[in-house]
MIKOLLO-943975 format. One record per residue: residue number from 1; residue in three letters; z, x, y of N, C-alpha, C in turn. Coordinates in Angstrom, 1 decimal, m for minus. Example, Ala and Ser with C-alpha at 12.3 -4.5 7.8 and 13.67 -1.06 7.14 Angstrom:
// residues 2
    i   aa    n.zz    n.xx    n.yy   ca.zz   ca.xx   ca.yy    c.zz    c.xx    c.yy
    1  ala     7.8    13.2    m5.7     7.8    12.3    m4.5     7.8    13.2    m3.3
    2  ser     7.1    12.8    m2.2     7.1    13.7    m1.1     7.9    12.9     0.0
This chain:
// residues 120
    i   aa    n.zz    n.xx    n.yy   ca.zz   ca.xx   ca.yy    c.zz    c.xx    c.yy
    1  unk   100.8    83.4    79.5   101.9    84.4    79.8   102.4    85.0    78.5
    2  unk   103.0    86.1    78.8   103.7    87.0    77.3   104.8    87.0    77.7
    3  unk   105.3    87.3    76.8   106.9    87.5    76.4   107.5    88.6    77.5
    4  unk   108.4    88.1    78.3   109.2    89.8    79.0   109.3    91.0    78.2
    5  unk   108.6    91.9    79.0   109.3    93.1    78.7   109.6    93.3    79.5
    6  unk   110.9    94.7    79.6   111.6    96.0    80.5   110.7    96.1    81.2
    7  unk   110.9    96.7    82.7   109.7    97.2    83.1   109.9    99.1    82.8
    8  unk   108.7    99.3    82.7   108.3   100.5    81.9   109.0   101.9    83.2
    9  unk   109.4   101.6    84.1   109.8   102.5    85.7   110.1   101.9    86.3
   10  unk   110.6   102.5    87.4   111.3   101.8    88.8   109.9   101.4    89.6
   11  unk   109.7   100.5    90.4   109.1    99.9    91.2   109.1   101.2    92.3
   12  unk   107.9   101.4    93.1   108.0   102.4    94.3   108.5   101.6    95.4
   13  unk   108.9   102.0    96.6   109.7   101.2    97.4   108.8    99.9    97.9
   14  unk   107.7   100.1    98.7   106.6    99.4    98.8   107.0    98.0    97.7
   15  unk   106.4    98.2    96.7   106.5    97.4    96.0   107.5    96.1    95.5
   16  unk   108.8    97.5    95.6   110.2    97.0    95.3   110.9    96.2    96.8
   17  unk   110.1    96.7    98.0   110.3    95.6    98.8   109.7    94.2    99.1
   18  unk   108.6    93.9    98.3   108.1    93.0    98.3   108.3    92.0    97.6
   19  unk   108.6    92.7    96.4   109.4    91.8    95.2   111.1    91.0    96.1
   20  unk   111.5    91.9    96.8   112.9    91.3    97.2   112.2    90.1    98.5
   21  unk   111.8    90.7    99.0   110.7    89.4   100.3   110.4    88.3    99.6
   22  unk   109.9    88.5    98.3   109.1    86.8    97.6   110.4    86.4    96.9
   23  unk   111.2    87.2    96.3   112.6    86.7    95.8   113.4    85.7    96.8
   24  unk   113.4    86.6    97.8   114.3    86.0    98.8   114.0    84.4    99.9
   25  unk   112.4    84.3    99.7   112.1    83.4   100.6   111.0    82.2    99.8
   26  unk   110.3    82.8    98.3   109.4    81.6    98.1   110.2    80.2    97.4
   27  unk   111.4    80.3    96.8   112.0    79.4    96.3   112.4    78.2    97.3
   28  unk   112.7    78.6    98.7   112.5    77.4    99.4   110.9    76.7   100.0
   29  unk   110.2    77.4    99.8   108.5    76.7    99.7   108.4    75.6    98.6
   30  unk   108.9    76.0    97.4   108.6    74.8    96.5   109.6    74.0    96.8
   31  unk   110.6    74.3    97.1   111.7    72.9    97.8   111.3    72.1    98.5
   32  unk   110.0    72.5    99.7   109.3    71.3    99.9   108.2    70.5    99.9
   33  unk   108.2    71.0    98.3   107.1    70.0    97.6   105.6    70.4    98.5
   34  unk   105.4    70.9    99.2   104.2    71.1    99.6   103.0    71.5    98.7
   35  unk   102.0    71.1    98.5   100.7    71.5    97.8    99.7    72.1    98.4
   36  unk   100.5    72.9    99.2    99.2    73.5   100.6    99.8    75.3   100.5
   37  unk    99.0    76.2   101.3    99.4    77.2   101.5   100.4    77.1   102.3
   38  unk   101.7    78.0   102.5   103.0    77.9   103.0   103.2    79.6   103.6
   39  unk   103.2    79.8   104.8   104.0    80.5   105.1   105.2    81.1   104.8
   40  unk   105.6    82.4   104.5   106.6    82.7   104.4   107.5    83.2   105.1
   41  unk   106.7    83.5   106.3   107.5    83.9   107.7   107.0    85.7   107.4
   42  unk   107.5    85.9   108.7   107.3    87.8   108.8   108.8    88.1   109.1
   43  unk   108.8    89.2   108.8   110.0    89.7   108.2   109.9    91.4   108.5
   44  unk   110.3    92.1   108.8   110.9    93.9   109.2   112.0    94.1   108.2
   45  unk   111.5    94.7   107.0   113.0    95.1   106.4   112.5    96.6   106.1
   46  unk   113.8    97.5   105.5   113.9    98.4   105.6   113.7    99.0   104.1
   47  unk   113.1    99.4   103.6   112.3   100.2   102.1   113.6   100.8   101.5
   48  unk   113.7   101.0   101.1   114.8   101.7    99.6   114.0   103.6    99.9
   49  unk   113.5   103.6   100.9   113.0   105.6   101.1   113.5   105.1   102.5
   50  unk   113.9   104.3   103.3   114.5   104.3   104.7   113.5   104.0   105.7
   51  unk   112.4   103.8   105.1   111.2   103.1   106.1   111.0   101.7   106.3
   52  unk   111.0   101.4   107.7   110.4   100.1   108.2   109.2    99.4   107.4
   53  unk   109.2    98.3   107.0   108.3    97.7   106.6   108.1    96.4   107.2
   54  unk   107.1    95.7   108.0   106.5    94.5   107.9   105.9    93.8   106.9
   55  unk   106.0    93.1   107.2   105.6    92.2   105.8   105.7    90.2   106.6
   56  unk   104.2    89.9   106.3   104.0    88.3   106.9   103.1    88.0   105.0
   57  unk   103.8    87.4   104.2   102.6    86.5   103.2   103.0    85.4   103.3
   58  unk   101.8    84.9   102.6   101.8    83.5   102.9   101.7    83.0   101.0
   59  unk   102.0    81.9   100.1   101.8    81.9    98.7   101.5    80.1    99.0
   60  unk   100.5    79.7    97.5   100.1    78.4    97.7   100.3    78.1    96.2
   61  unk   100.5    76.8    95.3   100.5    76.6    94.3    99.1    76.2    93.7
   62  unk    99.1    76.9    92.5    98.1    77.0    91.5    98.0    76.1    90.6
   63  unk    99.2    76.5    89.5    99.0    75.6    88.5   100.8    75.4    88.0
   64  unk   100.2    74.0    87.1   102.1    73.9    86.5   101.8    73.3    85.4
   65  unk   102.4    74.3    84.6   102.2    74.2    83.3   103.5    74.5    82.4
   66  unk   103.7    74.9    81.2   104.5    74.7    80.5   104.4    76.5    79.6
   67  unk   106.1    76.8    79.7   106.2    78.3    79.1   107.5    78.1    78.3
   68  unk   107.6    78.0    76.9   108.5    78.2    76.2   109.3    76.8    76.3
   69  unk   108.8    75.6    76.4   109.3    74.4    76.8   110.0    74.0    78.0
   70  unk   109.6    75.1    79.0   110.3    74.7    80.5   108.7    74.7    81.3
   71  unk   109.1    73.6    82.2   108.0    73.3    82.6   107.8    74.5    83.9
   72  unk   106.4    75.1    84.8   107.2    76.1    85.2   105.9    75.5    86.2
   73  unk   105.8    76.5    87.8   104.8    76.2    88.5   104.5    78.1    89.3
   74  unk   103.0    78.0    89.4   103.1    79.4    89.4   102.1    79.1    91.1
   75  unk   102.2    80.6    92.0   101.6    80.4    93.1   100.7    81.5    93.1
   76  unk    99.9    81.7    94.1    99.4    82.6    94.6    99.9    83.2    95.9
   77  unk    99.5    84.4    95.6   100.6    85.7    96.8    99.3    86.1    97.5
   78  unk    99.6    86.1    98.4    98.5    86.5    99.9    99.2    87.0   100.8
   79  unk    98.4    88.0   101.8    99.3    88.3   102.8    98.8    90.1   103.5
   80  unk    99.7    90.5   104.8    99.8    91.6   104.7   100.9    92.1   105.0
   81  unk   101.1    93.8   104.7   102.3    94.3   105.4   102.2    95.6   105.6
   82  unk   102.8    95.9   106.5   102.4    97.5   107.2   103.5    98.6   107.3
   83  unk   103.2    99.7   107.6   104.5   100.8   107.6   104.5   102.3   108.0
   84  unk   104.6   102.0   109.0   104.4   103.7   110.0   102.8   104.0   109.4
   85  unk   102.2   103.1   110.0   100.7   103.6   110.6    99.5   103.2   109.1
   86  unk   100.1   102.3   108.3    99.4   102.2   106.7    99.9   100.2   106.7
   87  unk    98.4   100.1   107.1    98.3    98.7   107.1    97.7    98.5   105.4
   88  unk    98.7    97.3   104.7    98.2    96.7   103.4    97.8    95.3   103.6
   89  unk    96.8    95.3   102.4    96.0    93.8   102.1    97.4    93.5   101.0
   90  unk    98.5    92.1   100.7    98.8    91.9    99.3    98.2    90.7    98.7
   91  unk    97.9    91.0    97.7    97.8    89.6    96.4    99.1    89.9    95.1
   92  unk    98.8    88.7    94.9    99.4    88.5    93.4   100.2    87.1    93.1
   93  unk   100.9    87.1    92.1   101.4    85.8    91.5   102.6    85.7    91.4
   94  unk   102.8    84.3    91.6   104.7    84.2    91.4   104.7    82.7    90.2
   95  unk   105.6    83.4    89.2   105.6    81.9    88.5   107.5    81.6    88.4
   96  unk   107.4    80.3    89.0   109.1    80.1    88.7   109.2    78.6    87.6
   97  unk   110.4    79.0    87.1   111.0    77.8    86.4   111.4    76.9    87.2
   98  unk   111.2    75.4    87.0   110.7    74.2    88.1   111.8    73.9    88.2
   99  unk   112.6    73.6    86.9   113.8    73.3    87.1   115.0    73.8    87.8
  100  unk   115.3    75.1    87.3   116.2    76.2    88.2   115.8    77.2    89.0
  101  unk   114.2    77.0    89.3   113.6    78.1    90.4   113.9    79.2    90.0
  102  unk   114.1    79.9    89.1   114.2    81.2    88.6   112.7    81.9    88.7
  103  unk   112.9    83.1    88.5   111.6    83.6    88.6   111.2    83.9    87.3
  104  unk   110.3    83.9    86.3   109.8    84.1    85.2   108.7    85.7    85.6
  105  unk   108.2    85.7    86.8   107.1    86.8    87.3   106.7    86.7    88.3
  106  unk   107.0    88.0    88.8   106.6    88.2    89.9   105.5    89.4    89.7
  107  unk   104.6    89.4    90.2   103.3    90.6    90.7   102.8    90.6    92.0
  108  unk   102.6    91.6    92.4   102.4    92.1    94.1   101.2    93.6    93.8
  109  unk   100.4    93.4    94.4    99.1    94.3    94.2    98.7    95.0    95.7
  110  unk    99.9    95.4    96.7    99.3    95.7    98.0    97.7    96.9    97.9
  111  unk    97.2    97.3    98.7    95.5    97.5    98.6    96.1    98.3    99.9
  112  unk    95.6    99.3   100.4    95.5   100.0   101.8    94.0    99.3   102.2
  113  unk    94.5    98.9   103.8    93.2    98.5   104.3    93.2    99.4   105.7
  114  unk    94.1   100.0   106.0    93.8   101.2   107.3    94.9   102.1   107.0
  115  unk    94.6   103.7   107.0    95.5   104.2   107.1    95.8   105.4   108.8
  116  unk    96.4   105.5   109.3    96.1   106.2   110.7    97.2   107.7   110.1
  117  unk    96.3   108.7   110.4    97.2   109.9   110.7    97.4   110.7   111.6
  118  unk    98.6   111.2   111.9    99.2   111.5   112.7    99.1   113.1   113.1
  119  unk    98.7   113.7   113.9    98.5   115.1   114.4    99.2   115.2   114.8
  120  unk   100.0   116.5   115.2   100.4   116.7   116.4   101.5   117.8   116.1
């Protein structure tokens, strides 16, 4: 891992909703100690542009290792989520501090895997 930096732009909404979904729900997965992949439940929230989003991932632990002398445990991010007619594949990584579950990084890489357009 590197050192924080600022992020360089705002997150697009997509994105920036995902980040709040893994914020909000993977710190109780590692609360129970599980070593397996863990659902995170599905979830309908509403995007920061006013659009509906689904979103079901699922994250599993990788590795636990040590960052700056805090011991930390990092997962893998799986899943999909969808949004007026634009189904996504996500991956990516979540690493938290073991001790205070903070988040040290989060990454979310959604992928379009169908998109439907609309005539009419």
């Amino acid at each position: 891992m590197t050192s924080w930096r600022p992020p360089t732009r705002e997150p697009d909404a997509l994105r920036a909703a995902l980040h709040d979904y893994l914020r909000n729900r993977a710190a109780q997965v590692f609360l129970t100690k599980a070593a397996t992949l863990q659902s995170l439940g599905r979830a309908e929230i509403v995007m920061s542009n006013g659009r509906n989003l689904a979103i079901d991932l699922r994250i599993s632990p990788v590795d636990i290792s040590k960052f700056a002398n805090r011991a930390t445990i990092a997962f893998t991010v799986e899943g999909h989520a969808a949004e007026n007619g634009t189904g996504y594949e996500v991956n990516g990584r979540i690493v938290l501090d073991r001790e205070t579950l903070a988040y040290l990084s989060i990454e979310v890489s959604p992928t379009v895997v169908n998109s439907s357009t609309r005539t009419g």
